[in-house]
C-alpha positions as CSV (number, residue, x, y, z in Angstrom):
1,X,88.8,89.4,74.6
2,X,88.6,91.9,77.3
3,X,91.1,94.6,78.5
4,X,91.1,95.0,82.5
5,X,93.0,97.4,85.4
6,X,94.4,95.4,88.1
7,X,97.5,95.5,90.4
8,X,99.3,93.3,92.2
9,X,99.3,93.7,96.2
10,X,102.7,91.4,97.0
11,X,99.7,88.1,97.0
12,X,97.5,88.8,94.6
13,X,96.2,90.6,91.1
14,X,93.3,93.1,92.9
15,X,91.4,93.9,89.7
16,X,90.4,97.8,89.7
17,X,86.8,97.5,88.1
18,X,83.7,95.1,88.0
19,X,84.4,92.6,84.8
20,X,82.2,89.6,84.2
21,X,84.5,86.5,84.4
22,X,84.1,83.0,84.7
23,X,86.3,80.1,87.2
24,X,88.6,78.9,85.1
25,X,88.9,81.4,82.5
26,X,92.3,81.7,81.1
27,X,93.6,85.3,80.7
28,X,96.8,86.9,79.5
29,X,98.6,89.2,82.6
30,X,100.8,92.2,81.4
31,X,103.0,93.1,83.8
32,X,103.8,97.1,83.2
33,X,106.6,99.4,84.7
34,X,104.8,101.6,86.3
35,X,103.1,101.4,90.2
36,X,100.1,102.3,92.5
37,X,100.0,103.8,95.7
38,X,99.5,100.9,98.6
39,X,96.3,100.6,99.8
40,X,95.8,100.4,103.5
41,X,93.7,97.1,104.4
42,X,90.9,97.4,107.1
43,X,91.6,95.9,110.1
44,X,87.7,94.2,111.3
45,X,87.9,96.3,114.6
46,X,88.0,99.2,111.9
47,X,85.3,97.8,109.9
48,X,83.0,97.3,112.8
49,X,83.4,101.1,113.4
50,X,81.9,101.8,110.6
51,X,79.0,99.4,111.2
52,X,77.0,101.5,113.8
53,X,74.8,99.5,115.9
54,X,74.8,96.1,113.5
55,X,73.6,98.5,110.1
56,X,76.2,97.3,107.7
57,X,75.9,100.5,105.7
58,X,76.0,104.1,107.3
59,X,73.3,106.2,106.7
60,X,72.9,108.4,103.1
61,X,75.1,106.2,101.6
62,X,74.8,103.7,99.0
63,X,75.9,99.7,99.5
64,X,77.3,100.2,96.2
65,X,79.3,103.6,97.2
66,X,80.1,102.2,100.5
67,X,81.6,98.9,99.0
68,X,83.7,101.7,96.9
69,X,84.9,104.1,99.8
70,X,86.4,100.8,101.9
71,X,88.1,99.5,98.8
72,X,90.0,103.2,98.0
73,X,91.2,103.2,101.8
């Protein structure tokens, strides 16, 4: 059994960290009294900004760190 971070966004549980996990795996949710800032969604006009002439990933940074920064906004 493995202990997770996740919260829920009004649709669905966003888990906060990579956790290897299978379709169909049962799991156990624990809902707790205490909250997480919103997170503001790109919109894909705002994603495209950051995709400078078709590179999906701007310059000096990592896919991985990029992948990070988009999910924190």
């Amino acid at each position: 059994m493995t202990s997770v971070s996740a919260y829920y966004d009004g649709s669905t549980y966003v888990v906060t960290e990579e956790v290897p996990v299978r379709q169909n795996q049962k799991v156990i949710i624990t809902l707790l009294d205490e909250y997480v800032s919103p997170k503001n969604r790109k919109t894909l006009p705002q994603i495209k900004t950051y995709m400078k002439g078709g590179r999906s990933v701007p310059d000096g940074l990592s896919t991985v760190d990029y992948v990070r920064s988009l999910r924190e906004d």
